[in-house]
C-alpha positions, 0 to 999 in steps of 0.5 A, spaced: 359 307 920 365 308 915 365 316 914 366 316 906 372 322 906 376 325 900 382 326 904 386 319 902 391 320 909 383 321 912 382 315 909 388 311 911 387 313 917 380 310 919 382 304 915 387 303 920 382 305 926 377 300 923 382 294 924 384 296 931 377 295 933 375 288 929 383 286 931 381 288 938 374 285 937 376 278 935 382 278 940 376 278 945 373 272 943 381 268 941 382 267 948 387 263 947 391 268 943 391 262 936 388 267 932 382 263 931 374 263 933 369 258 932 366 260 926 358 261 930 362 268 934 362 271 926 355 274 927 357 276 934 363 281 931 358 283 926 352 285 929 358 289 934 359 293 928 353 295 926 352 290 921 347 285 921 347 279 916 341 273 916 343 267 919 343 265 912 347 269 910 352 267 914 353 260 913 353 261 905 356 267 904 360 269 909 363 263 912 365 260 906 368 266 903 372 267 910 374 259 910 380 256 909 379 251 904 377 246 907 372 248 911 373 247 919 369 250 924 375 255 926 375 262 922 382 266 923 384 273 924 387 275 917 380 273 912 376 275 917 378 281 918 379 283 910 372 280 910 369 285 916 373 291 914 370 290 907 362 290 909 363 296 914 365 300 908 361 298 903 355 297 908 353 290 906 349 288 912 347 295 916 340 294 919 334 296 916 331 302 917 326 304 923 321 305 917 322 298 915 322 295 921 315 299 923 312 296 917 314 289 919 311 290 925 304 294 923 304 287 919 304 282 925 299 288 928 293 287 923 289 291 928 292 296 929 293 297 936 300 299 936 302 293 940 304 285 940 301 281 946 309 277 948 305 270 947 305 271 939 311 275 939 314 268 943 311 263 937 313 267 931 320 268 934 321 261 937 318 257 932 317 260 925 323 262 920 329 260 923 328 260 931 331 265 936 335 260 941 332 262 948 336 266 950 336 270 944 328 271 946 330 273 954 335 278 952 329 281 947 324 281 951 328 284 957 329 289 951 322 290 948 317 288 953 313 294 956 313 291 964 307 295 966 303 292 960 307 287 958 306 288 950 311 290 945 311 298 944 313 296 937 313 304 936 318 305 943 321 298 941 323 300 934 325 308 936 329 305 942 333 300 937 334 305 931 337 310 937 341 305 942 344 302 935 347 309 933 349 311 940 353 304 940 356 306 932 358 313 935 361 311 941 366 306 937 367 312 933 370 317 937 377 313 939 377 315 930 379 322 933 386 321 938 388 315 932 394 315 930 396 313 924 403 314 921 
């Protein structure tokens, strides 16, 4: 997502142009305007910016770097935001690539058929590691299962995801050219 630039004022001015985008972000979920979210929206923001820490990650990491001393269960806006702004530029939790997610897939696929029948997709993620909640299973079944077949073309899937993720990455970035930075 961060353009490594050797133009200082370029860089500057993505910098800034990041800020907007986290700031605006985090003012979306800080409905009240307190400049603090409840700590379980952090991931939310991050995966919004491409970046896609375990849950793990984000209760020993990152949530204890971007708490107050005291840990509650609110994050303000000024250590998120070095915190966020930090991971972008040095892409510390991108996702992984389309040849490292076909593989994870071709291992639950020990046929070879090319797909995974929803009912085991459903088990694993419901019940194995750390489990999806439910609506995180519906809104990736909306995504990845095939309607007329019902299976998970985890090929399409994994094709579909890789593209919509740039897609997404590439709409946040055009604001970059009519950003002005002083």
């Amino acid at each position: 997502m961060f353009r490594h630039t050797k133009s200082g004022v370029d860089r500057l001015r993505q910098i800034e142009y990041l800020k907007s985008l986290i700031r605006e972000a985090f003012s979306y979920l800080d409905r009240e305007g307190k400049g603090y979210i409840v700590r379980e929206e952090v991931s939310y923001i991050m995966k919004y910016f491409g970046q896609y820490p375990s849950e793990a990650q984000v209760v020993d990491v990152i949530l204890p770097e971007i708490q107050e001393d005291e840990p509650t269960n609110y994050v303000y806006y000024e250590k998120f935001e070095k915190y966020m702004l930090n991971a972008i530029i040095n892409n510390e939790f991108e996702p992984d690539d389309a040849e490292t997610l076909l593989a994870a897939f071709k291992v639950l696929d020990s046929e070879g058929k090319g797909y995974i029948e929803v009912d085991a997709m459903k088990e694993l993620l419901l019940k194995n590691g750390i489990p999806f909640y439910e609506k995180e299973w519906q809104d990736f079944e909306a995504y990845s299962v095939d309607l007329e077949t019902n299976v998970i073309n985890y090929e399409d899937y994994v094709s579909r995801l890789v593209m919509d993720n740039e897609k997404h990455i590439n709409n946040l970035m055009k604001g970059l050219e009519k950003f002005k930075y002083p």
